[in-house]
Every structure is written in C-alpha cells, then in structure tokens.
C-alpha positions in Angstrom: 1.9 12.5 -6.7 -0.4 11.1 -3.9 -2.4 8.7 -5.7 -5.0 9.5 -2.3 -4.9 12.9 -3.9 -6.5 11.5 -6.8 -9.0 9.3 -5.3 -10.6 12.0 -3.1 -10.9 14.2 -6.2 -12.6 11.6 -8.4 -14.6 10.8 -5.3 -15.5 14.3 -4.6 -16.1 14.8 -8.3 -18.8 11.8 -8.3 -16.6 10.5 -11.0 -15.7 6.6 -11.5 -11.7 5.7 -12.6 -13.8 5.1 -16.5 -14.6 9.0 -16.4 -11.7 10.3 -15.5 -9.8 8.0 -18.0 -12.3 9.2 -20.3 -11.6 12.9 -19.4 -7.6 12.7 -19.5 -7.9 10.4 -22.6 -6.0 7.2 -21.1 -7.3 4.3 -19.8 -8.9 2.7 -16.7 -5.7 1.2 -15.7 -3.4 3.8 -15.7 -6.0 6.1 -13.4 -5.6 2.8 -11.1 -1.9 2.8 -10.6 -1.9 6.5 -10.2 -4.4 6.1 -7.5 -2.2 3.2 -6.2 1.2 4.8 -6.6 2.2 2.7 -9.0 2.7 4.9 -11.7 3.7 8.5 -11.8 1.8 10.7 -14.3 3.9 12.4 -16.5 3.3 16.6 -16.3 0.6 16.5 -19.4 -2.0 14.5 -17.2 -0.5 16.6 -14.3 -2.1 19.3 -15.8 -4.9 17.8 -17.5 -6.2 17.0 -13.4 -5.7 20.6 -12.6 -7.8 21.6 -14.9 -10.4 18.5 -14.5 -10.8 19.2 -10.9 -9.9 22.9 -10.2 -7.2 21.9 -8.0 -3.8 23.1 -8.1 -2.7 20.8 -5.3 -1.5 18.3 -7.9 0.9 20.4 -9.4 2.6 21.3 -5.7 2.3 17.2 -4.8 3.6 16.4 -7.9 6.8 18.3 -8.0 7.7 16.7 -4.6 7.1 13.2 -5.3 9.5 14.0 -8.8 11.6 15.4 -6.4 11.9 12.2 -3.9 12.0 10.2 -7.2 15.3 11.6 -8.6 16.7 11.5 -5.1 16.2 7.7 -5.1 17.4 7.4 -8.3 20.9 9.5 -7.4 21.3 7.4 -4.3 20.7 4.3 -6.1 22.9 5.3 -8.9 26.1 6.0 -6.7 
C-alpha cells in the first residue's frame, strides 16, 4: 500500500494518526509506518480503511504492493 494513500485520506477525513488508530483499533505507531512505508498492513486493516474512508483504492494499491513484495522476496530467495 502507498502509505501517501493513507495520509491523504486521514487528511481529507480531518482525522489525526490517534483517530484512525483509534478507529482500526491499533496504535499510533503502526498508522505511522503505514504512512511511511514501513510496515505493510495486513488485509484485516486493509479492509477496516475501506470501510473507514469509503475508498476502495486501498484494496487495488494493496494487492500491488503484496505483489512487488513476493517478487522481492522470490528474487532474493534464489
């Protein structure tokens, strides 16, 4: 996932990273390294942002940046 994705949503949303942690029921820091790229969320909070921001984007983002992933991960792995 695009962690801009994220941000423009929560910004759009007039939301802070507290009430979107608060929404998804997770914490402050894991909404950061989304936002960052850091972190990957896994396809429960996927959903969770659908439904928190009416935006199905995340699910279409998401699958591609899984998909990058696990071609990383084969290339590295060979």
């Amino acid at each position: 996932m695009n962690g801009k994705l994220l941000t423009d949503a929560r910004i759009a949303a007039n939301m802070s990273m507290e009430d979107v942690a608060k929404a998804l029921g997770c914490n402050k820091s894991s909404v950061s390294k989304w936002e960052r790229n850091k972190l990957l969320p896994d396809e429960g909070r996927i959903l969770q942002m659908v439904m928190l921001f009416n935006d199905h984007k995340f699910l279409v983002r998401n699958e591609e940046a899984r998909e990058g992933y696990r071609r990383v991960v084969r290339w590295v792995k060979e």
